[in-house]
N, C-alpha and C positions, 0 to 999 in steps of 0.2 A: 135247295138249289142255289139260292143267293150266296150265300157262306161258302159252300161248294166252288162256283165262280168268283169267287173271292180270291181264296185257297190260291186257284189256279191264274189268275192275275198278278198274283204275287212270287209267284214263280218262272222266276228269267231263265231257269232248265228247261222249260217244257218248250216242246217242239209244235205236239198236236194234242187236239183236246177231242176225244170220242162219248157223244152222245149217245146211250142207247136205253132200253129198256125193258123190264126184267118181264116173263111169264108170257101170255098169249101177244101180249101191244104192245107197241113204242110209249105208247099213249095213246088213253081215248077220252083226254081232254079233262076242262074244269068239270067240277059236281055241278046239276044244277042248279041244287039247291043256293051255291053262292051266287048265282044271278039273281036272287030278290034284291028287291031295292034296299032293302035293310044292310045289305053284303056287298053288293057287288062295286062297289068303288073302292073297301079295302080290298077284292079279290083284283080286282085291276091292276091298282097297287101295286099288290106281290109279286104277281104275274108279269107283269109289265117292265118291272122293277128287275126279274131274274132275268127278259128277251133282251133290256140292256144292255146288263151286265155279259151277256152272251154276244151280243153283237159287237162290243167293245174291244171282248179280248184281241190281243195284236197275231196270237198263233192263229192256224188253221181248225177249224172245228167242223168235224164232223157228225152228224145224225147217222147211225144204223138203226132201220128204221123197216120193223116189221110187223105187220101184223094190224089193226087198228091203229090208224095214225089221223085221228080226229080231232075238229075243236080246235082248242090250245095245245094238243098233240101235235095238232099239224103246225100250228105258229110257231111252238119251238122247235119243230125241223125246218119252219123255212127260214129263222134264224140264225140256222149254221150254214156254212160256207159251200159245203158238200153234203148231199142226201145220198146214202149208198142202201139200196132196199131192197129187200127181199121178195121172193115171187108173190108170198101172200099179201104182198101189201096192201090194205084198204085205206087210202086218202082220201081227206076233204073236207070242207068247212061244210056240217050239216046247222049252223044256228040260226041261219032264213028259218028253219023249220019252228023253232022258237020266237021267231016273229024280233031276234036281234041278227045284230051282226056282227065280226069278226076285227078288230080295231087292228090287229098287228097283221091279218092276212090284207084287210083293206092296203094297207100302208105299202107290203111287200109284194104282195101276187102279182099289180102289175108292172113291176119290176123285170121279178121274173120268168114270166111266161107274156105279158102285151097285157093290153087292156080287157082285151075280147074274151080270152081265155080266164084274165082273173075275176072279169065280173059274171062270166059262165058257172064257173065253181061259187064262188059268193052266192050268185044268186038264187040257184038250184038247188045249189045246197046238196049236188048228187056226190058220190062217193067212185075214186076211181082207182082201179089196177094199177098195177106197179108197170104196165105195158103200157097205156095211155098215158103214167105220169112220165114213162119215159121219153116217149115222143113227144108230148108237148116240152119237155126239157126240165121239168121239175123236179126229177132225179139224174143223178150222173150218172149212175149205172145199175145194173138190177141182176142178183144171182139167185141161184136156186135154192130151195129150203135146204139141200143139205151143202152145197158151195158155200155159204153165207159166209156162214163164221174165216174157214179158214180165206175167201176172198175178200172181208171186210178189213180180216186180220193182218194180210200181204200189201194193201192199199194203206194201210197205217205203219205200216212197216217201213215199203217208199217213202213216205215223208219223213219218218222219222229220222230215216237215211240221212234225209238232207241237211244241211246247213240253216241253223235256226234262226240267225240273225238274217239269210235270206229269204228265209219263208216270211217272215216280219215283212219285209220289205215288201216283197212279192205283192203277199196280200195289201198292202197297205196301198202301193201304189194301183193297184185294181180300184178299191174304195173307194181313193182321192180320183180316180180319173172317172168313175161312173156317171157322174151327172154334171160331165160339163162336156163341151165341143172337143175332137178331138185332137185336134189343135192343143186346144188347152191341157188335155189330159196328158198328149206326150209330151208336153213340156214340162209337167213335172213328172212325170217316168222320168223324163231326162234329170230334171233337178235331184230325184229320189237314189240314181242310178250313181250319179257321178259327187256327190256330195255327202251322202253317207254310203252305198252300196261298197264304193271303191275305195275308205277308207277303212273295212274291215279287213283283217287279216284271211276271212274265209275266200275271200272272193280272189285274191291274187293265190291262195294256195289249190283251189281249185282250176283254174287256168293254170298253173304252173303244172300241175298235176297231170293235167290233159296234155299240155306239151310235150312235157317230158313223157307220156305215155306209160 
């Protein structure tokens, strides 16, 4: 997965990066045999080390995300940008169960769903539907076993659509503006917008574009 994200780091074509995974699950997480104490600091490590390198990338990344999405399953879907899930979907951190707990969901969950909710899943360690993850906001949107493919595929399409140096952007100034005042966030959207956004060539040819109709 590291090398993988590497690969795709290093590539200034790519638009959007789609996460998925093969057979019944997205993922249903680490072994746990690598949670002994003998292990589990270089599984951390790797682990930890590939939610980086995923979080870093400047494109859009998305999780398709079906079926078992447990564990560290669940950390690297909520490490991508957008969760698009499937009806089957079974979410959630069950490692309360094992008497640990979840380092990258700790960090993220209340982020993105509140405090109440992420220490609800953490704590419980319950497992939930792709209809609950959607109302609490954890997924962006949810299709049916047989929509999936070609709705996951039309949603990666749209972006791909777009202009790559402004999805960069897009996403970027989202990032930078997360965890400050908003005040301070649109002020750099502003700075983001007008000091690189409008020095590309895509941005004036898409507005010329739309003018001219």
């Amino acid at each position: 997965l590291q090398s993988a994200l590497a690969e795709a780091a290093a590539d200034r074509g790519l638009k959007v990066l789609a996460v998925s995974g093969s057979g019944r699950a997205f993922s249903a997480g680490v072994d746990v045999a690598d949670h002994t104490a003998d292990r589990v600091g270089r599984m951390l490590d790797l682990f930890h080390g590939s939610v980086r390198r995923l979080m870093a990338l400047e494109v859009p990344v998305v999780a398709l995300a079906h079926g078992a999405t447990l564990g560290g399953g669940c950390e690297l879907a909520l490490a991508c940008d957008m969760i698009l899930a499937r009806e089957d979907l079974k979410i959630g951190q069950p490692e309360i169960h094992l008497a640990v707990f979840p380092p990258v969901a700790a960090a993220l969950l209340p982020r993105l769903i509140g405090h109440q909710r992420a220490l609800d899943l953490i704590l419980t360690g319950r497992t939930i539907g792709a209809a609950e993850a959607l109302q609490m906001g954890l997924v962006s949107r949810v299709f049916g076993v047989a929509e999936f493919e070609a709705g996951a595929a039309a949603v990666l399409a749209e972006l791909a659509s777009r202009s790559g140096p402004a999805l960069r952007l897009a996403k970027r100034a989202v990032a930078e503006g997360a965890d400050r005042p908003f005040q301070a966030a649109l002020e750099r959207a502003e700075h983001l917008y007008l000091t690189e956004l409008m020095r590309l060539p895509d941005a004036h040819e898409g507005i010329a574009a739309f003018m001219e109709k």
